[in-house]
N, C-alpha and C positions, 0 to 999 in steps of 0.2 A: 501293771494295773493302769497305768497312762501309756496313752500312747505318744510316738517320735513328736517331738518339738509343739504342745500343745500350750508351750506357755511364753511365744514370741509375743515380745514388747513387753512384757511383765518385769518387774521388778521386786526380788525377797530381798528379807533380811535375817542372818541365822544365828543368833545370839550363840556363843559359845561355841562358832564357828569353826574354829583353826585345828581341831583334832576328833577322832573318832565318831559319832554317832552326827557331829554338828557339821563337819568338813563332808563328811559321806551326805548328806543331805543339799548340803551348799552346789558340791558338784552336780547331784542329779539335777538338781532346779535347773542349773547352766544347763546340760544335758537335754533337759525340753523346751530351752529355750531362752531362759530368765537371765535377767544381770542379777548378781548376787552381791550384796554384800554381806559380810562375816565381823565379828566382836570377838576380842580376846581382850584377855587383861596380861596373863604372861602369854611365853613363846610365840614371838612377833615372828618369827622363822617359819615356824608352822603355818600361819596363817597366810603369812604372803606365798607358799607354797600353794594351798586354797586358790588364790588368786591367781596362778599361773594358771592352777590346772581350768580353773573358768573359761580363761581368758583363751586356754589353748580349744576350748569348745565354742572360740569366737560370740565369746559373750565377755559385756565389763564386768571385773569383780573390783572390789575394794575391799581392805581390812583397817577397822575402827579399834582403837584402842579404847575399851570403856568395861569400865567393872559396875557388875551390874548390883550391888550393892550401895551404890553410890546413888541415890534418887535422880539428881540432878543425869548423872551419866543414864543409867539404865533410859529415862525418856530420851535424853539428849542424844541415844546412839540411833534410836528412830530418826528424829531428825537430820541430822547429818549423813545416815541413809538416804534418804529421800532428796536432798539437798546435793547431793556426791551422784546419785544416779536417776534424778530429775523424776521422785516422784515413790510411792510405795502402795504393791497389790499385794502382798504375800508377809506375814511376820510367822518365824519358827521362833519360837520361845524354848528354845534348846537347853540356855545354859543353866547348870544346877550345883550345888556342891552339896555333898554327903557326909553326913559325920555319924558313923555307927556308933556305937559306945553303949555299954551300961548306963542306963536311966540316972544312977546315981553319982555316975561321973561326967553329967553333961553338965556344962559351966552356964551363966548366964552369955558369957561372951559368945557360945558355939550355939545359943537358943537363937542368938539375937543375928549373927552371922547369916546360918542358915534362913531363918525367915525372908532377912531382907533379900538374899539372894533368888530364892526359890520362890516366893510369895511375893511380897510387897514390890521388887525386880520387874517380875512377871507383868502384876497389874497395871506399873506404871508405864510398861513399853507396848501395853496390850491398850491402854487407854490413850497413848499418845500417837497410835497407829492407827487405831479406828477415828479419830480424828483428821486423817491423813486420809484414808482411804473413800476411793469410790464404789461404787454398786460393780459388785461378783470378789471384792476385798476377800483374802481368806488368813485368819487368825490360828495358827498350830501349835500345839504347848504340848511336850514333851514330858509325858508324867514316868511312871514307875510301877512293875509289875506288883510294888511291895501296897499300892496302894487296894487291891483288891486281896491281898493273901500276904501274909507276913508270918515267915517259915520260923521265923525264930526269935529271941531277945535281940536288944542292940540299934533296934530300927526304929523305934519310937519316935525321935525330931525329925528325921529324912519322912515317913510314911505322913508324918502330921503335914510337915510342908508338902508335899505334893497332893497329898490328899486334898488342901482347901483349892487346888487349880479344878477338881473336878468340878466344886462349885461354882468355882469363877468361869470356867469353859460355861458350862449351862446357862451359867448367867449373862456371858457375853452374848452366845446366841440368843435370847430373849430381847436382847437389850438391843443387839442392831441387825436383829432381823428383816425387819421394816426397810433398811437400808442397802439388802441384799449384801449382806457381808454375813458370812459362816464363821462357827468357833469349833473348834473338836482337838481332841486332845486323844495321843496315842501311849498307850503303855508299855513301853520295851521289857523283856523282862532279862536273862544274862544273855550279854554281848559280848563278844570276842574283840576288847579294845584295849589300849594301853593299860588303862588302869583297873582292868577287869579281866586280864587275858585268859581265855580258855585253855590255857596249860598251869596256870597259876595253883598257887597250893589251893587255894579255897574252891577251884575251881567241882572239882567232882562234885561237890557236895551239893552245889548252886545247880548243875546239871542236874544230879538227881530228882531234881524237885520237877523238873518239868516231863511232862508228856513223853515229849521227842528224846530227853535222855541225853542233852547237848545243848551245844551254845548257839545264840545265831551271831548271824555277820550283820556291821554297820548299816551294810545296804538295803537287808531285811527290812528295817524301820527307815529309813531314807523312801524307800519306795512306796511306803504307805503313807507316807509325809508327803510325796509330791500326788500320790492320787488325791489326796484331802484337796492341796496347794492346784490342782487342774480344775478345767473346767468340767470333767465329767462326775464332779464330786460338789455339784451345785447345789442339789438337795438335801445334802449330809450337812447338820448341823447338831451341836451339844449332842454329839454323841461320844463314844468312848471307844477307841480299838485297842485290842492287844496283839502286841506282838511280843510273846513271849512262851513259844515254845509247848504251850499247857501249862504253865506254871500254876495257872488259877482253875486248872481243870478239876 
């Protein structure tokens, strides 16, 4: 959907970077062009792998150690983004944690977890980078297929949290439109990654739900992340894409 190298001198940053859906996005940005930086909280291994592979597409990467939970961290990894690679045009709001569970097995501690991660995380790296950013800025948050169709029990805190990003996307483009900076947010729906692997026991099941009958690959949603993340995605604003197979078909 982008074309070769369309995002020289640009600078992202790819929150929950260092593995599957966040690493596969991190590289394409380098791929058109961008320095990237990347956030983990664990496997620093992972991440600085990210960084080779940038770096071997002769762009700067960096890995930020920040848990995005943490308010102070989640804003504070924007900044040291921008501060590490002299500036910020692109934020992917990637990182999420999931906790399935029966409704009456979710604790306060996994209410409150989740939120900060997936929400409150979100807002505060989303509000601390359109502060940072100039006119054609582009804002990407990484939602969830669950949040337009939810196949089954168990998904009630994950669908709640990603679901308030479609308000906050909408909101963000209103909000710095004026400013030439876009928000939109993209829906994955099963992915073929570590913690989801398409051979996996649950896997059929998740496949069945969709269209196509299958899983996609990381790159599938990386690539519609850096069309958003380009310049030929200037008019696209608080909109919504899916990539997920038909899941919501």
């Amino acid at each position: 959907m982008t074309s070769q190298r369309t995002m020289n001198g640009k600078v992202a940053l790819v929150t929950g970077g260092s593995r599957g859906i966040g690493a596969a996005t991190a590289v394409r940005l380098a791929r058109e062009g961008a320095d990237v930086a990347v956030t983990y909280v664990r496997g620093k291994e992972d991440a600085d792998d990210v960084v080779r592979a940038v770096e071997a597409l002769g762009r700067r990467g960096v890995a930020l150690r920040a848990d995005s939970a943490d308010p102070e961290e989640a804003a504070g990894a924007v900044r040291r983004a921008a501060e590490e690679l002299g500036g910020l045009d692109v934020l992917v709001n990637n990182v999420g944690v999931g906790v399935l569970a029966p409704l009456d097995s979710l604790s306060l501690a996994d209410v409150d977890r989740v939120l900060a991660v997936n929400v409150r995380g979100v807002f505060l790296a989303s509000q601390a980078a359109a502060s940072r950013m100039d006119r054609g800025g582009r804002i990407v948050t990484v939602g969830t297929c669950m949040t337009q169709r939810v196949p089954g029990p168990g998904g009630t805190l994950y669908a709640t949290s990603k679901s308030a990003l479609i308000g906050l996307t909408k909101a963000l483009a209103r909000e710095l439109g004026d400013r030439g900076i876009t928000a939109n947010i993209v829906h994955p729906g099963p992915i073929d990654t570590d913690m989801n692997p398409a051979g996996g026991p649950y896997a059929a099941g998740q496949a069945s739900m969709t269209a196509l009958g299958r899983f996609g690959a990381v790159d599938d949603v990386a690539s519609v992340v850096a069309y958003l993340a380009g310049v030929e995605a200037g008019y696209v604003t608080g909109a919504e894409f899916s990539v997920d197979g038909g899941h919501a078909a």
